[in-house]
BARODO-48261 format. One record per residue (C-alpha): residue in one letter; x, y, z. Coordinates in steps of 0.001 Angstrom, whole numbers, plus 524288, in hexadecimal, padded with zeros to 5 digits. Example, Ala and Ser with C-alpha at 12.3 -4.5 7.8 and 13.67 -1.06 7.14 Angstrom:
% residues 2
A8300C7EE6C81E78/S835667FBDC81BE4/
This chain:
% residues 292
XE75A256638DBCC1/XE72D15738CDB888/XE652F5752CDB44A/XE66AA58307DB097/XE5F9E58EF2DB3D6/XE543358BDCDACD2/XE4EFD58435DA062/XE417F58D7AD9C66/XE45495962BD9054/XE3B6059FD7D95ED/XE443F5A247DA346/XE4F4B5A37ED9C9F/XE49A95AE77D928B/XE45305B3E3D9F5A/XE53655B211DA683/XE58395B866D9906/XE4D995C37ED971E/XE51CC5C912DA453/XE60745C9E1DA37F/XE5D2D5D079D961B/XE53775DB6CD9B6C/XE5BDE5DE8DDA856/XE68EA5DCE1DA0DC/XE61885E7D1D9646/XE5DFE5F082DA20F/XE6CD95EE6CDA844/XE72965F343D9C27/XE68E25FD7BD98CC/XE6C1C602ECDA752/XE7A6E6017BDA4EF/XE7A5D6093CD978E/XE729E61455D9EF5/XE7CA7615BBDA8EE/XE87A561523D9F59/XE820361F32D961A/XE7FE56292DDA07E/XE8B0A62FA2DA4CA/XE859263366DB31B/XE82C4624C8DB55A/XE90FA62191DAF55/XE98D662A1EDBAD5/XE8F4462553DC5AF/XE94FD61BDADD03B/XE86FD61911DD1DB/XE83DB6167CDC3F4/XE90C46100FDC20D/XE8DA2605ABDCC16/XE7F36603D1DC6FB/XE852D60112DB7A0/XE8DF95F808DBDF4/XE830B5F0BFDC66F/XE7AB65F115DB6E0/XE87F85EC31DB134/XE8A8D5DFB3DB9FA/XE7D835DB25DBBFE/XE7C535DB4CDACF7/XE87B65D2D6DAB46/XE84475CB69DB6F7/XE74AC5C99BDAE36/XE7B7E5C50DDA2B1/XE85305BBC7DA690/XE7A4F5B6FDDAF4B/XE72105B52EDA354/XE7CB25AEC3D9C23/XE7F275A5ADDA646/XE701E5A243DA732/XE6FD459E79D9807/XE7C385977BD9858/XE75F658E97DA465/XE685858CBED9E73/XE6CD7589D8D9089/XE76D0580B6D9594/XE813A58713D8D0C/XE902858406D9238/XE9AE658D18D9168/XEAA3158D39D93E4/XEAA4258EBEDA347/XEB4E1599E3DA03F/XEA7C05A192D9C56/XEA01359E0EDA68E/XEA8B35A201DB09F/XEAA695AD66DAA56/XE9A775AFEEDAA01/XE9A7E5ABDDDB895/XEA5215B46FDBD39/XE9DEF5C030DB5EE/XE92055BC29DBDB1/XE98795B8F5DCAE9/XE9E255C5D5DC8EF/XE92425CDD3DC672/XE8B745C70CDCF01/XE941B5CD00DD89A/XE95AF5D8D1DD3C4/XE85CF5DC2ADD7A0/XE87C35DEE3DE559/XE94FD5E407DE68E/XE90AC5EDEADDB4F/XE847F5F02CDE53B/XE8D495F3AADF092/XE96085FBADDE968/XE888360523DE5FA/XE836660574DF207/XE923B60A32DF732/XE8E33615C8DEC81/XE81BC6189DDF233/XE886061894DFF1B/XE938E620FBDFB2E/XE89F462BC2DF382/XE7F7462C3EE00B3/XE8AF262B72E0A72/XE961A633ACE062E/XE8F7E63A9ADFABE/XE9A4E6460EDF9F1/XEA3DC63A8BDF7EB/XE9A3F63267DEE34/XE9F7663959DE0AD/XEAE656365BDE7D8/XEAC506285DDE9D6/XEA3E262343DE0CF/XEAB7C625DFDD3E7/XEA723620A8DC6C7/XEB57261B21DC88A/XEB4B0614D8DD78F/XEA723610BFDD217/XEAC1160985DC640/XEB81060375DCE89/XEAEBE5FD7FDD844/XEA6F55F931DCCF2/XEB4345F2ADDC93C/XEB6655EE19DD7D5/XEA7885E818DD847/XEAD4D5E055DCC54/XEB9755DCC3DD198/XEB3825D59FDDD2F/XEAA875D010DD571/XEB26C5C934DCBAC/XEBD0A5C422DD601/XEB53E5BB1EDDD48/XEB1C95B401DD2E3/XEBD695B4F6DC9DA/XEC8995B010DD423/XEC10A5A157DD306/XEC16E5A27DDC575/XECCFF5A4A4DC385/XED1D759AFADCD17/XECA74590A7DC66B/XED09159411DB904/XEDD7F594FDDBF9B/XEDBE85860EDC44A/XED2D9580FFDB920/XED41A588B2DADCF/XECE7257C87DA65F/XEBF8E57F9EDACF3/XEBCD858B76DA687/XEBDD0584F5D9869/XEB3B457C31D9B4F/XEA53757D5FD975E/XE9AD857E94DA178/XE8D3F583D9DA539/XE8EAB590E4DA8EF/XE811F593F8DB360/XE7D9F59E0ADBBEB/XE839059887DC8D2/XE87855A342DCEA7/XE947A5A454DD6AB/XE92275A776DE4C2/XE9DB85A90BDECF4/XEA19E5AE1ADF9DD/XEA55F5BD72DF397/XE98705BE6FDEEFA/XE911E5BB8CDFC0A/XE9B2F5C613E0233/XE99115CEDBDF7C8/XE8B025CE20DF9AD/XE8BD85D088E0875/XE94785DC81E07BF/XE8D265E2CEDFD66/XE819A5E14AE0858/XE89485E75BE11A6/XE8DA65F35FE07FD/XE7F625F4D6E0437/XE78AB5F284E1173/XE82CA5FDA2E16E6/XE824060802E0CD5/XE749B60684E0D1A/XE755D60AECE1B65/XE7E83614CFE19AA/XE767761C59E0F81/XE6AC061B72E195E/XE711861F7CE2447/XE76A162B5DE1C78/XE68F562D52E16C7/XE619262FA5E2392/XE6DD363853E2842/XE6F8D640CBE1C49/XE678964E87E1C2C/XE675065044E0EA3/XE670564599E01F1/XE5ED163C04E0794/XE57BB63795DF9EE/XE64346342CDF4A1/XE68F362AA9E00BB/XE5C28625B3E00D0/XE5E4C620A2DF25B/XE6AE661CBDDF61C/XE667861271E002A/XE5AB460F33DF8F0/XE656860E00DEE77/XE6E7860448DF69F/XE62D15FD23DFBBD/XE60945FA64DEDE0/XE6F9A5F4C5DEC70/XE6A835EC05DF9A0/XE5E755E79BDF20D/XE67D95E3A0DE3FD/XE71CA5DC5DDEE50/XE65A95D470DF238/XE63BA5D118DE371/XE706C5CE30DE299/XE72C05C657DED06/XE66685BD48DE96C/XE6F855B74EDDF6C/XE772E5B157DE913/XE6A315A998DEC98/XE69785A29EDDF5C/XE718E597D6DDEF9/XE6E7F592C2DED3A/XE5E5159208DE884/XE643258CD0DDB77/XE6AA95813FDE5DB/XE5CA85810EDEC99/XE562658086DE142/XE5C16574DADDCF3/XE562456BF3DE6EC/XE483D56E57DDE4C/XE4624560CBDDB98/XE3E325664DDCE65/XE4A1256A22DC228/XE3E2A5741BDBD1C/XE3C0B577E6DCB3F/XE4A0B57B4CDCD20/XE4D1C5825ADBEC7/XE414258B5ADC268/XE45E15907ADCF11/XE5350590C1DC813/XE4F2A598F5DBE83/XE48445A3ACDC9FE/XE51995A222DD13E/XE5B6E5A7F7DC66F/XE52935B132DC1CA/XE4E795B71ADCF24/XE5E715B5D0DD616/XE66EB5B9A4DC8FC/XE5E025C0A7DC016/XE56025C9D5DC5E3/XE5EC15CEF8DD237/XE69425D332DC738/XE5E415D86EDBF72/XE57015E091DC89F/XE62045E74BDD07A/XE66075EEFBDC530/XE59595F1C5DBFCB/XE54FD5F716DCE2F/XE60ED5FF21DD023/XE5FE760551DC43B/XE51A0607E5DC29A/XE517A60CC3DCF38/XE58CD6193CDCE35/XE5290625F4DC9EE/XE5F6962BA2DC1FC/XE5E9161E93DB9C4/XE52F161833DB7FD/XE4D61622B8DABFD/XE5BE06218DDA636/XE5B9A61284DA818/XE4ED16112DDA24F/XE507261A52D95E8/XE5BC761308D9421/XE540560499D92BE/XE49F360B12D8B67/XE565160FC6D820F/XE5BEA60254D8189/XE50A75FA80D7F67/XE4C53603EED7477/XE5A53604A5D6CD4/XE5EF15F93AD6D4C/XE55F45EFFDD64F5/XE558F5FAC4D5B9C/XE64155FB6CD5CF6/XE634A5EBBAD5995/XE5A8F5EDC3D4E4F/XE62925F7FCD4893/
């Protein structure tokens, strides 16, 4: 049987205080770079909001998922599957968005008189609407094949949890997004040491793509959560077991989704005073906004 994720109303505040905070930051992050023009035309920028923008949805349905497991609340499995395609699909999203920003960094260190050419605000957004398009077919094809054969399932209640949907496109997705990042990350190396002139900026670059290397590694620790789940389930102790349950969820869901945007971000001297006024700004107006 399904015990849950956990049972202590003190975890789940906790579970629930953190997808609030980093969900706040996520969206205070995304109103910067949509209020700023500069940010707005930026394939660089563009690509950031979008990484801010699916692991917020990916946070929340999380969340949702979470509450509707420990509370033991049942919903139409038409909703469900609708919550769980949403998270396969962000889920997968991550590191194809990841590749697709290291492929800028490449682009702007390797061919930088052909940077402005290729990466477009338009090619940008339409392989922000690619990243989606791969995303969303892998999971939607056995979806709809199930409705197409038993239309009947999706009417009936069920608990929706946070079992995560791990199939063969993910694991392939995961290894060539290692292969994109490993080799751009080479490339802008090699062109580092051989360039005469503009060496700070590839040196950000790769220190930049290393980064994207380091948020595939959180990423990719996801994948590691419902095989301990399995091994966690030979605890003969039920306490035992819920415990371990509940760290491993916080430290293989939560935080890898919460601290790969919050790096990226922070870490970049043309955003971090912008990003910063702009939480101060939010956390100020908005109660009074409330109150008002």
């Amino acid at each position: 049987d399904d015990l849950g994720l956990l049972f202590a109303p003190g975890d789940m505040f906790l579970v629930l205080g953190i997808h609030v905070v980093f969900i706040y930051i996520n969206l205070a992050m995304l109103f910067t770079l949509w209020s700023k023009p500069s940010f707005r035309h930026t394939a660089r920028y563009i690509l950031f909001a979008h990484m801010l923008f699916n692991d917020t949805i990916h946070l929340a349905i999380t969340l949702a998922l979470y509450m509707l497991g420990n509370l033991y609340l049942f919903v139409v499995r038409v909703a469900c599957a609708s919550m769980v395609l949403l998270s396969s699909c962000t889920f997968t999203n991550a590191p194809l968005n990841l590749a697709v920003m290291s492929l800028e960094r490449y682009t702007a260190i390797c061919f930088p008189l052909r940077h402005s050419e290729l990466a477009t605000p338009g090619r940008t957004q339409l392989a922000v609407g690619l990243v989606w398009a791969l995303g969303v077919i892998n999971v939607l094809i056995d979806v709809c094949a199930l409705f197409l054969t038993e239309p009947s399932f999706f009417l009936s209640p069920a608990l929706c949890t946070l079992e995560q949907l791990q199939t063969g496109f993910n694991i392939f997705c995961f290894v060539a997004v290692s292969l994109i990042i490993i080799y751009t990350y080479i490339a802008i190396i090699v062109t580092a040491r051989s360039a005469s002139s503009n060496k700070t900026k590839a040196s950000k670059a790769h220190k930049t793509v290393l980064l994207h290397l380091v948020q595939l590694g959180l990423s990719l620790s996801s994948f590691m959560y419902l095989p301990i789940e399995s091994a966690l389930a030979s605890v003969g102790s039920t306490t035992i077991f819920i415990d371990l349950r509940y760290f491993n969820f916080l430290f293989l869901i939560i935080l890898p989704r919460c601290l790969s945007p919050l790096i990226y971000g922070l870490r970049d001297d043309g955003k971090t005073g912008t990003f910063l006024c702009s939480l101060l700004f939010i956390w100020i107006t908005f109660p009074l906004a409330v109150t008002i």
